[in-house]
C-alpha positions as CSV (number, residue, x, y, z in Angstrom):
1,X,165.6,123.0,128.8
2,X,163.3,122.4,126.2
3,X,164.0,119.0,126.0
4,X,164.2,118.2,129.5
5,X,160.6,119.2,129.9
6,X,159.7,117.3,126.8
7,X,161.7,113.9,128.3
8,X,159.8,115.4,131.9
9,X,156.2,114.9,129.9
10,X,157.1,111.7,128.1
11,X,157.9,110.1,131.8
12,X,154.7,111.2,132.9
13,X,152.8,109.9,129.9
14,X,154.7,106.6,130.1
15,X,153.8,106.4,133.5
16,X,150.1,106.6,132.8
17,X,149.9,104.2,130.4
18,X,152.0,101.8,132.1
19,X,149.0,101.7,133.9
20,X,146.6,101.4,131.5
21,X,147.6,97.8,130.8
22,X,144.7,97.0,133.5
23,X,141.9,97.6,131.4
24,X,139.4,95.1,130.6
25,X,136.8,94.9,127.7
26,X,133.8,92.9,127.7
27,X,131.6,93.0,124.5
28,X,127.6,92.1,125.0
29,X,125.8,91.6,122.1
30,X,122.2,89.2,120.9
31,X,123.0,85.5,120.1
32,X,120.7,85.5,117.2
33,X,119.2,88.8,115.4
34,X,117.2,89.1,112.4
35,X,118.2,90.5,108.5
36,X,118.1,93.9,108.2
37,X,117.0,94.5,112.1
38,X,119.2,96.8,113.6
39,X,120.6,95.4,117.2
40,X,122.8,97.0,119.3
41,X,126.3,95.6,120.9
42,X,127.7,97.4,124.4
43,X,131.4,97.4,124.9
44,X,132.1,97.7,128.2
45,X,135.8,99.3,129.4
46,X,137.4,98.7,132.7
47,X,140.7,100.1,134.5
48,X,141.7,98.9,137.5
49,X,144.4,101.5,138.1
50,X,144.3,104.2,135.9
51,X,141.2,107.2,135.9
52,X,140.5,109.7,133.4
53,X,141.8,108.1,130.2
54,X,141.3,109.4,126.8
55,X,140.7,106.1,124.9
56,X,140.3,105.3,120.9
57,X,138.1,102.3,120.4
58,X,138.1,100.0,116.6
59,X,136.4,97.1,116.6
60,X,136.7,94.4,113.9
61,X,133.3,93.8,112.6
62,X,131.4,91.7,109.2
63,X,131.4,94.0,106.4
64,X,127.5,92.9,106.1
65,X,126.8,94.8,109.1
66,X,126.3,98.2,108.4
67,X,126.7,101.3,111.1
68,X,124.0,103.6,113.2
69,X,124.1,105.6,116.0
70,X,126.3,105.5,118.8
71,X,126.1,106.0,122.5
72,X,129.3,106.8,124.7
73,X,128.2,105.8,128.6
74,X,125.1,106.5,128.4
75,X,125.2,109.5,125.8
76,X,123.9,109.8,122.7
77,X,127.3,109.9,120.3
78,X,127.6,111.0,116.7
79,X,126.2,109.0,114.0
80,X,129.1,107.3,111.9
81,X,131.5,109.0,110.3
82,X,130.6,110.0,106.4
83,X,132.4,107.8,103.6
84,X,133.6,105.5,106.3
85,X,131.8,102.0,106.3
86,X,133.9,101.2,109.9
87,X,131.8,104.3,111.3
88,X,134.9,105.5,112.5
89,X,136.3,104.9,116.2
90,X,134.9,105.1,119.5
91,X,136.8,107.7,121.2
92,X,135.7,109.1,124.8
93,X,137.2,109.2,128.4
94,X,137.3,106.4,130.7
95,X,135.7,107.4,133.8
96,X,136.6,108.6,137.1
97,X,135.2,105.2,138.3
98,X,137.4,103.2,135.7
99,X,134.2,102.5,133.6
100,X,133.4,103.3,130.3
101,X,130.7,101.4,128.2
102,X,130.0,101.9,124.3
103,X,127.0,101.3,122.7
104,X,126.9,100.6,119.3
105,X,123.7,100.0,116.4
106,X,124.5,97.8,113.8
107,X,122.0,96.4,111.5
108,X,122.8,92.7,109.7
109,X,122.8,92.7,105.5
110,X,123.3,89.2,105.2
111,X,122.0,86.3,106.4
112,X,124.5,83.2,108.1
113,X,126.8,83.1,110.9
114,X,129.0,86.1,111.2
115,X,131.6,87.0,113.5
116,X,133.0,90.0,115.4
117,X,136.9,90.1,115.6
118,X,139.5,91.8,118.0
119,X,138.6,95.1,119.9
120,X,142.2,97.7,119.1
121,X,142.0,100.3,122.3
122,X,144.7,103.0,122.0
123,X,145.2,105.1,124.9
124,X,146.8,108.4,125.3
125,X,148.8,110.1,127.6
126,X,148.3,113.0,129.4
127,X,149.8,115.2,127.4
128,X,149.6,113.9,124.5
129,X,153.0,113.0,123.9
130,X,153.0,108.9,124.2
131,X,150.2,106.5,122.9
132,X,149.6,102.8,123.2
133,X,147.6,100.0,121.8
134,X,146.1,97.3,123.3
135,X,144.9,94.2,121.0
136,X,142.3,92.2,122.9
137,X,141.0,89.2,121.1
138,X,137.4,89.0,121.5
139,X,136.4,86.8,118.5
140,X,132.4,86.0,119.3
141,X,130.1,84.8,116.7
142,X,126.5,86.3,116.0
143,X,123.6,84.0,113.6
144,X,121.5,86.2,111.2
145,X,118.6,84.4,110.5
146,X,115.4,85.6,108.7
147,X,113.4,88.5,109.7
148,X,110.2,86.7,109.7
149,X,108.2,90.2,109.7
150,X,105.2,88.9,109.7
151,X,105.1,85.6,111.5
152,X,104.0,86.9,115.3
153,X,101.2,88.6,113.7
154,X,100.2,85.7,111.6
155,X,100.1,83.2,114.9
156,X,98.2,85.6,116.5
157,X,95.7,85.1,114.0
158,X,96.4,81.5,114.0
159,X,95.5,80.8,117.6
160,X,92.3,82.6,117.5
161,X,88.9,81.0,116.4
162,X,88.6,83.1,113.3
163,X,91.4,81.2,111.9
164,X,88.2,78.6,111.5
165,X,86.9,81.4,108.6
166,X,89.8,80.7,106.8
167,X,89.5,77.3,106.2
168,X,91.3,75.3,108.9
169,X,89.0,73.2,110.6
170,X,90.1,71.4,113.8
171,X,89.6,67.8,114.0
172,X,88.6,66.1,117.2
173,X,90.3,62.9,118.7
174,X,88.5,60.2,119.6
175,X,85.1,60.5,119.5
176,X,84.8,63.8,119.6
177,X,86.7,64.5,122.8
178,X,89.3,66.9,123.0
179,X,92.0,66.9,125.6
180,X,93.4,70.1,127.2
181,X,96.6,71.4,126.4
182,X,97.2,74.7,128.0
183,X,96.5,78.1,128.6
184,X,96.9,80.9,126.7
185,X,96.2,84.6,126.3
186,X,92.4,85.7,124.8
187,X,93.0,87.1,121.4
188,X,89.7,88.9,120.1
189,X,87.3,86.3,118.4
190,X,88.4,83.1,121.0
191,X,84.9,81.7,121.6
192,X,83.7,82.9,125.2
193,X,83.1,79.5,125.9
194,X,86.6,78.6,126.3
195,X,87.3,81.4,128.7
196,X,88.8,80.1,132.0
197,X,87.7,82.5,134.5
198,X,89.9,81.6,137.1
199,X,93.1,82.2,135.6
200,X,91.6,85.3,134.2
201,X,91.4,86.8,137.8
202,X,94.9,85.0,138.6
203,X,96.9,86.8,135.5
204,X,94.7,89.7,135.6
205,X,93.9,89.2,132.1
206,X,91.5,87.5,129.9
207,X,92.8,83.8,129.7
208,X,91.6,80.8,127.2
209,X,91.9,77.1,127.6
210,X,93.5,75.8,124.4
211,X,92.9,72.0,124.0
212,X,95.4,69.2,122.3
213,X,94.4,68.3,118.5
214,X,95.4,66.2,115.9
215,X,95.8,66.7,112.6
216,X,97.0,64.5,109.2
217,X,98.3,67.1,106.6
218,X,102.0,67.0,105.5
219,X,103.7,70.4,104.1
220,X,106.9,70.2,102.5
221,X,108.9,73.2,101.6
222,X,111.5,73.2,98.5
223,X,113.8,76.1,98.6
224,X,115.2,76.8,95.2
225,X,119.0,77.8,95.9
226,X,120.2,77.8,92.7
227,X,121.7,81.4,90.6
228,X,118.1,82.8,89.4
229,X,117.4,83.3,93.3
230,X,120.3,85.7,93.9
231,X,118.6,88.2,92.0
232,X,118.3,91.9,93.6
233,X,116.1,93.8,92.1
234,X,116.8,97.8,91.2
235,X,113.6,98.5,92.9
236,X,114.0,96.5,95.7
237,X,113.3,99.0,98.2
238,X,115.8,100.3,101.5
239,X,116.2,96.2,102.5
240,X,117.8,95.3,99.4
241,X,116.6,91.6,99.7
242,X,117.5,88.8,97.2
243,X,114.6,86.5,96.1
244,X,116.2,83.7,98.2
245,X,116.0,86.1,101.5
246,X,112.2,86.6,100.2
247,X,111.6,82.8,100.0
248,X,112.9,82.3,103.3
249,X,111.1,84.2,104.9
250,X,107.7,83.2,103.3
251,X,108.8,80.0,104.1
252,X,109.6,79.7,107.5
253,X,106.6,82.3,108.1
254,X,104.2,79.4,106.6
255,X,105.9,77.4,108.3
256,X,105.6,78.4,111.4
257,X,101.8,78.7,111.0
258,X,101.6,75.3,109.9
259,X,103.5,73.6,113.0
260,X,100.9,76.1,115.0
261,X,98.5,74.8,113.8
262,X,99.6,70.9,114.4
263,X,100.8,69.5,110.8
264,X,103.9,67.9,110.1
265,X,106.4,70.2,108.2
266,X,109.7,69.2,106.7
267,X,112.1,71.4,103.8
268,X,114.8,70.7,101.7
269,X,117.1,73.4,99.7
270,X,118.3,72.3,96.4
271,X,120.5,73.7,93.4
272,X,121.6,71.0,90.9
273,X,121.8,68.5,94.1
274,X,120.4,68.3,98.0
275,X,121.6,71.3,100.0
276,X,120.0,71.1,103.2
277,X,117.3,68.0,103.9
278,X,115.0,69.0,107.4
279,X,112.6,65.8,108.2
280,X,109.0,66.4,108.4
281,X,108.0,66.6,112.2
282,X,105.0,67.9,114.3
283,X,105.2,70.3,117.1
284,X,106.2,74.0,117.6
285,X,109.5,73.0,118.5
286,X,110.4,71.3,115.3
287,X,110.1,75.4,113.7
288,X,113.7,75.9,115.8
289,X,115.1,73.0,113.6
290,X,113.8,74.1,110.5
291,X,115.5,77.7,111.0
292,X,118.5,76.3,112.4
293,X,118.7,74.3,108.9
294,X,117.8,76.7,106.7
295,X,119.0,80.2,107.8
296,X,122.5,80.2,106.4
297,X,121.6,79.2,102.7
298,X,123.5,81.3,100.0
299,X,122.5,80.5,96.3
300,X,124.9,79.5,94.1
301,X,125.9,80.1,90.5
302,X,124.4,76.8,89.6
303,X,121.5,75.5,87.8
304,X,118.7,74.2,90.1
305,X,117.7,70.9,89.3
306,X,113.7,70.3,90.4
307,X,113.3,67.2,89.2
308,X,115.9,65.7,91.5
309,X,114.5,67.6,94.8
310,X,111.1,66.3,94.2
311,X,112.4,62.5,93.4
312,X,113.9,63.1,96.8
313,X,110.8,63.7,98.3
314,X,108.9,61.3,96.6
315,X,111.7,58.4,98.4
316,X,111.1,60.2,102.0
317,X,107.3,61.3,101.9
318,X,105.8,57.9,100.7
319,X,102.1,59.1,101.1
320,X,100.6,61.8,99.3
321,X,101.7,65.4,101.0
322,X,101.7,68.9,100.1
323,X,104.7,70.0,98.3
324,X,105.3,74.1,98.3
325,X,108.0,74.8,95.7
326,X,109.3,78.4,95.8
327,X,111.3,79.0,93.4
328,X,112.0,80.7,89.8
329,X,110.5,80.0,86.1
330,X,113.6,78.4,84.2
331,X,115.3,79.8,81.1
332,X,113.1,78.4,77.5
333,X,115.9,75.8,77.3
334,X,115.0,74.1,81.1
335,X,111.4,74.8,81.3
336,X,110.2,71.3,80.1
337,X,112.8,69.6,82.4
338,X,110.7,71.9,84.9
339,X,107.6,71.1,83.7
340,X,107.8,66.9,83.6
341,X,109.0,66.9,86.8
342,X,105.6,69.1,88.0
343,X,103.4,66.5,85.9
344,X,105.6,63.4,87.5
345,X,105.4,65.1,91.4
346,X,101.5,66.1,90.8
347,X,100.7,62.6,89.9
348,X,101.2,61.8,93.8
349,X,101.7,64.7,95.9
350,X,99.4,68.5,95.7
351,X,102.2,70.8,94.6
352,X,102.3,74.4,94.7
353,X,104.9,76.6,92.5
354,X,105.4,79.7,93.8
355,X,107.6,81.6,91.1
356,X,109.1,85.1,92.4
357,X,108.6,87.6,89.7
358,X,111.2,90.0,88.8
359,X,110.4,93.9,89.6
360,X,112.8,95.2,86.8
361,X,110.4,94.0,84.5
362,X,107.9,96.2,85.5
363,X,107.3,99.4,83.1
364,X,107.8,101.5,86.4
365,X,111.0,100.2,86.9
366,X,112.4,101.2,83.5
367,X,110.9,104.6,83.2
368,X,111.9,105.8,86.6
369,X,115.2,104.6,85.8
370,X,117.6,107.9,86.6
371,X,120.4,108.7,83.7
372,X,118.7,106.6,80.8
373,X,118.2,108.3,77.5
374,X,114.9,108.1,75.4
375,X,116.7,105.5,72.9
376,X,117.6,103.4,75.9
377,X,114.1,103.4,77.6
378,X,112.4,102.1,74.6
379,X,115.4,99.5,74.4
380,X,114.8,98.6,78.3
381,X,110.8,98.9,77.5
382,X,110.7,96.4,74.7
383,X,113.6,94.1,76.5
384,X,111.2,93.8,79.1
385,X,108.1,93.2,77.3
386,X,109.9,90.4,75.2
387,X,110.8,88.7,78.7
388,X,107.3,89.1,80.0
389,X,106.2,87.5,77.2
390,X,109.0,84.7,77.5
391,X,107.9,84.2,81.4
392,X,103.8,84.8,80.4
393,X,104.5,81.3,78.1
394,X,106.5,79.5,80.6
395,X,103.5,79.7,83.2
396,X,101.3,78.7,80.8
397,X,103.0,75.2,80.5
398,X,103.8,74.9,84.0
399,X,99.9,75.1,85.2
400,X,99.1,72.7,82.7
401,X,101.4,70.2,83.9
402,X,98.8,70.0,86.9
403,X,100.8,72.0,90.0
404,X,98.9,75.2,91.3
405,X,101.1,77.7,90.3
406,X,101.3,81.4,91.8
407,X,102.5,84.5,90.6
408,X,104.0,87.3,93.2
409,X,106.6,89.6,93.7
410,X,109.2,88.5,96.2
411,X,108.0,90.6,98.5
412,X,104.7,89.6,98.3
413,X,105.2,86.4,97.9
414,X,104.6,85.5,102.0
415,X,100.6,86.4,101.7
416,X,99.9,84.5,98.5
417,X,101.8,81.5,99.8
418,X,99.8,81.0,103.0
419,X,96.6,82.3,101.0
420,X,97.5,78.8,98.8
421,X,98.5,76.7,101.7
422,X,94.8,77.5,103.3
423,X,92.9,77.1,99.8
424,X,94.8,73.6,99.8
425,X,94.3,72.4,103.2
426,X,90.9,73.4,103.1
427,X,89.9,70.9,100.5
């Protein structure tokens, strides 16, 4: 008897998930998100014939993405399972509609294009007796570009007329006439003047007429891709950045503020040769192209060869420009490799180094070190002093070899950069 009930409740299980080979899965997630910004992708579960299934969910995912919270049709869910860097599976009940939809947070650790595999749904019967798994290939692809934190807020200063106190003077076409361009929203300090009072009371907002202007500068950016960038620092803080995910960002932040405000911007990443060349253009529009080139960049264990990226610009920028170098002060037996090719770019362009300290070296770093013993502090402390020392003398003979050179931690490095670009274009 005993196992004609159990062969009775395998039929019935087999039954149900006979049926269960109608269900559909549709994934939704963003295009395009941003490193370290969390996003959230919905799968979305549909049965045709069968109700009320118990369903197990693993999805195939980057193991740069790491796991939050979860929602299960509309229901805040458990956070991921501990010790588990897959979170653990989706498990819940399929509707009596046929529907279930699974949200999930994940948050991007590294920048590129990164793809999400094959969703594995196993189903369960009724009693518990039978299972099945379905295999649904649902390969879709996902670009993690830079964060940009601070670029929205830094165009919002950019489009207002206190932008003027900062140095950047707008130059008038053709005798003095301007030509208007378009509307835009009023951002406290917009001269009055330039209100337009009629699309004000149409949009229900203050509105500003913004008018077409030309300007002359030329910013080049030199990302330095080479093994010193890959540095993470101990202290680096819950984002875990390397300098080259820093120098992006500043980058593409300045940048953007620079097309905004109508010069021509091009870049070019370099190791020991050319990574990625992006021609100089004008035009907001030219900022998708310069993210689109640039976003994936990985540095390499290679030595980064300066002189050769700024020869390259010399050939393609044939009058004088401003050339942003953001990069990292070379080991005693480069530097003066590093520092000719300075003195040779500076000759014809106004250069800018931008070298992206290290916070280990820092005394804070060392003494709030966990697990070290007194010995070893004083070993780290005077370690670090020697290579502060080292680093100290290096700057020395880079500023004399006639670029502007700047000093910041890589996470600073964003506000001195554009501080520089303004100090520069001002003149």
């Amino acid at each position: 008897m005993a196992l004609l009930a159990v062969g009775a409740g395998a039929l019935i299980d087999a039954r149900r998930l006979l049926l269960s080979r109608s269900i559909e899965v549709q994934r939704s997630l963003p295009a395009s998100v941003g490193l370290s910004q969390e996003f959230s992708r919905t799968l979305t579960l549909r049965s045709g014939a069968a109700r009320n299934l118990d369903v197990e969910v693993r999805e195939a995912f980057p193991a740069s993405f790491a796991v939050g919270a979860r929602t299960l049709s509309g229901a805040r869910g458990a956070a991921p399972a501990d010790r588990d860097p897959t979170g653990g599976p989706d498990s819940a009940t399929v509707s009596a509609d046929g529907t279930l939809v699974l949200e999930r947070v994940y948050r991007a650790e590294r920048r590129g294009l990164e793809t999400l595999g094959e969703v594995r749904v196993r189903v369960g019967g009724p009693l518990g007796l039978l299972q099945r798994e379905s295999r649904f290939p649902a390969r879709q692809e996902v670009r993690v570009r830079p964060a940009l934190l601070g670029l929205r807020r830094t165009l919002k200063l950019a489009e207002s007329e206190r932008w003027r106190d900062l140095g950047v003077h707008r130059q008038r076409r053709g005798g003095g006439q301007v030509e208007f361009e378009s509307l835009r929203e009023y951002v406290h300090g917009d001269d009055r003047r330039h209100v337009d009072w009629k699309a004000s009371a149409r949009r229900g907002r203050p509105t500003v007429r913004q008018f077409e202007v030309e300007h002359g500068q030329e910013l080049w950016l030199l990302i330095d891709c080479g093994r010193r960038m890959d540095a993470r620092s101990s202290a680096a803080g819950p984002l875990g950045w390397s300098k080259l995910d820093h120098a992006l960002d500043a980058a593409l932040e300045l940048a953007g503020v620079a097309l905004a405000g109508g010069d021509r911007v091009g870049a070019l990443a370099f190791d020991d040769g050319v990574r990625v060349f992006v021609p100089s253009h004008r035009g907001r529009a030219h900022f998708a192209r310069l993210e689109r080139g640039l976003f994936a960049l990985a540095a390499r264990e290679r030595e980064s060869d300066l002189g050769r990226a700024l020869r390259e610009i010399a050939v393609r920028s044939p009058r004088r420009a401003l050339v942003l170098v953001v990069s990292e002060v070379a080991d005693p037996l480069s530097s003066a490799e590093q520092c000719a090719a300075l003195a040779t770019a500076s000759r014809r362009h106004r250069v800018i180094f931008a070298a992206l300290d290290d916070p280990d070296l820092g005394d804070d770093a060392v003494t709030t070190r966990p697990g070290l013993s007194d010995l070893d502090r004083a070993s780290l402390r005077a370690a670090g002093f020697a290579a502060r020392a080292e680093r100290d003398t290096a700057l020395s003979r880079l500023r004399a070899s006639g670029a502007r050179v700047l000093r910041a931690l890589p996470a600073e490095s964003a506000g001195r950069m554009l501080g520089a670009w303004l100090d520069e274009r001002r003149r």
